[in-house]
VEXDOBA-109059 format. One line per 5 residues: number of its first residue (from 1); for each residue x, y, z of N, C-alpha, C. Coordinates in Angstrom, 3 decimals. Atoms other than C-alpha are relative to their C-alpha. Example, Ala and Ser with C-alpha at 12.3 -4.5 7.8 and 13.67 -1.06 7.14 Angstrom:
BEGIN
1 = 0.890,-1.190,0.000,12.300,-4.500,7.800,0.900,1.200,0.000 | -0.820,-1.190,-0.060,13.670,-1.060,7.140,-0.770,1.090,0.730
***
This chain:
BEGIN
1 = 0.253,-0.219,-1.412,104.604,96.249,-148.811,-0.373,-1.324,0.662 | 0.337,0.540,-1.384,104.409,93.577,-145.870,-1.238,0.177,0.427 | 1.099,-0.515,-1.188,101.480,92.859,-143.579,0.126,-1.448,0.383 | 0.012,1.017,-0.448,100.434,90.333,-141.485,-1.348,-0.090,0.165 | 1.499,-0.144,-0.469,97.274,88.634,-140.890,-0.047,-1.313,1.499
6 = -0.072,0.894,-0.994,96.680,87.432,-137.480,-1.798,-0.597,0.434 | 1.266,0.824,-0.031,93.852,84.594,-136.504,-0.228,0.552,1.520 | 0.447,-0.723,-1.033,92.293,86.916,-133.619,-0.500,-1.086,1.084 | 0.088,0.815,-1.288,90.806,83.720,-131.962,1.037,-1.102,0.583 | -1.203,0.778,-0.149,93.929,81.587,-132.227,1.486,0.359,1.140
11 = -1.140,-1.045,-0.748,95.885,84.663,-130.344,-0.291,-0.415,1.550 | 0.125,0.251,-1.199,96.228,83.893,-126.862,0.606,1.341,0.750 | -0.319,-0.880,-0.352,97.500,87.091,-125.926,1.179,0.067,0.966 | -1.378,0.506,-0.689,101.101,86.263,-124.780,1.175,0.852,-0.406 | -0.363,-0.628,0.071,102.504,89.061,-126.150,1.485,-0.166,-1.086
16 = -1.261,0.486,0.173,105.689,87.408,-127.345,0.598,0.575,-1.373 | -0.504,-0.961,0.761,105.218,89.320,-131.155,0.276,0.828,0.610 | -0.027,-1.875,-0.258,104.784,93.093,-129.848,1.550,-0.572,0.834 | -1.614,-0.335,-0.543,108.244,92.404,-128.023,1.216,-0.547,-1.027 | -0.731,0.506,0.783,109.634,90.428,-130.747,0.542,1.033,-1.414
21 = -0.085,-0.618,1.154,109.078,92.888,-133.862,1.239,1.127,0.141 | -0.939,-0.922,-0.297,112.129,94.832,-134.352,-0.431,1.538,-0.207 | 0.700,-1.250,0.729,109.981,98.084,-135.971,-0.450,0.384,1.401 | 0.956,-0.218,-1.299,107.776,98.018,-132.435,-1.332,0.350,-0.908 | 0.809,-0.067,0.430,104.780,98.036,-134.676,-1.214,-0.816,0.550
26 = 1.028,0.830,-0.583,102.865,95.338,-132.898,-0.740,0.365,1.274 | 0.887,-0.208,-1.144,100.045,96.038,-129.992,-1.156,-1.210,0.220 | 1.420,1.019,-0.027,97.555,94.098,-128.633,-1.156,1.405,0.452 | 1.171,-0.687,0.149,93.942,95.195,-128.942,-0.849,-0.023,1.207 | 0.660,0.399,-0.762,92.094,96.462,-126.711,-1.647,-0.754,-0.120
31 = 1.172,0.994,0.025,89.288,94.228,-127.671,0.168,-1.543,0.496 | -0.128,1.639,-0.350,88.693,90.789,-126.613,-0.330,-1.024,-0.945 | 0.067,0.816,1.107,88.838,87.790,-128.956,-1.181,-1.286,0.912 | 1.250,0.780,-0.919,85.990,84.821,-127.944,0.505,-0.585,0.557 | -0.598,0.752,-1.330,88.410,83.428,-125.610,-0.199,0.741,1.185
36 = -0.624,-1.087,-0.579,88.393,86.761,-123.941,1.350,0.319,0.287 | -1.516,-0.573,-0.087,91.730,87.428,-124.474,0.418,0.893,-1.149 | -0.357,-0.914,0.791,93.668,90.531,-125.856,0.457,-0.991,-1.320 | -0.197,0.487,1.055,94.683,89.825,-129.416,0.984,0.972,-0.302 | -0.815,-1.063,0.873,97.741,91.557,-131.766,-0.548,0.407,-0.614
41 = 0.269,-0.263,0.905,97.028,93.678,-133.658,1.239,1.529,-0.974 | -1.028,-0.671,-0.054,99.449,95.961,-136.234,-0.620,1.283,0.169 | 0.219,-1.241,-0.152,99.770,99.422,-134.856,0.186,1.001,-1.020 | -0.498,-0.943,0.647,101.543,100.788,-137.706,0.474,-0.609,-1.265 | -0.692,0.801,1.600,101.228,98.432,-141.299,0.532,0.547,-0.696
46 = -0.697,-0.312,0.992,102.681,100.733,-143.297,1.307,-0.132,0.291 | -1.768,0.129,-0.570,106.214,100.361,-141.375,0.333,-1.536,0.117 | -0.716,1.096,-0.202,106.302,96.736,-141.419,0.833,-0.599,-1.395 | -1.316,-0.163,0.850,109.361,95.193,-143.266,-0.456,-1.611,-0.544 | 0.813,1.332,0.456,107.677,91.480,-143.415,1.601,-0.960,0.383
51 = -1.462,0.598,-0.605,110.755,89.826,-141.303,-0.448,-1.071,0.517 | 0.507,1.419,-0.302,108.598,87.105,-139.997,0.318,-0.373,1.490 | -0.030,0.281,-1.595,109.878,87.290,-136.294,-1.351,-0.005,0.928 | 1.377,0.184,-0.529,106.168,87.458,-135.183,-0.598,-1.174,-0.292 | 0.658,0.960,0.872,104.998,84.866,-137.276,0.763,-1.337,0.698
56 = -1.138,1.365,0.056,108.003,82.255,-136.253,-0.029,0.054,1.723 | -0.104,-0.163,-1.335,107.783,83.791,-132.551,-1.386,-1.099,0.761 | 1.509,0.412,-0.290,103.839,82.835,-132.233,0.057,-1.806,0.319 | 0.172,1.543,-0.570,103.655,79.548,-129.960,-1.581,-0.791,-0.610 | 1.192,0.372,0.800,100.037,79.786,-131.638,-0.345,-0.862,-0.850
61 = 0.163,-0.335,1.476,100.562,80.050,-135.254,-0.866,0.553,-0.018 | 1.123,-0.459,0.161,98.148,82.632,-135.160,0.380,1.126,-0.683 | -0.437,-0.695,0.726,100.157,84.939,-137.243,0.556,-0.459,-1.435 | -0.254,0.442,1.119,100.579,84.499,-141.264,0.585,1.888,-0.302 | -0.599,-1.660,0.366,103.186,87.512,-142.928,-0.283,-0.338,-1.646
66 = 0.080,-0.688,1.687,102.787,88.532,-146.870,0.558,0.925,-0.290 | -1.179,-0.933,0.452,105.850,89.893,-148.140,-0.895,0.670,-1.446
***
């Protein structure tokens, strides 16, 4: 199984995974990270496929995947 681990304060909340993931598994949280900004988070890890389009999308790098 896939997952991803994303660096919650690194996230700038730009959305650019959750539109990128082909599954639609990605959301941002409604919590705030200490920037105050939304963060990703996965909606639905057991469905991810570990394709890395989040990870490679992230202008951050605030996303790491583990196939």
């Amino acid at each position: 199984m896939a997952m991803i681990k994303v660096d919650e304060n690194r996230c700038k909340g730009c959305k650019l995974c959750v539109v990128t993931c082909p599954l639609k598994i990605l959301e941002m949280s409604k919590d705030l990270n200490a920037n105050g900004d939304m963060y990703c988070v996965q909606a639905e890890p057991d469905k991810c496929i570990g394709c890395a389009f989040c990870g490679m999308i992230c202008p951050d790098g605030a996303i790491e995947v583990y196939k």
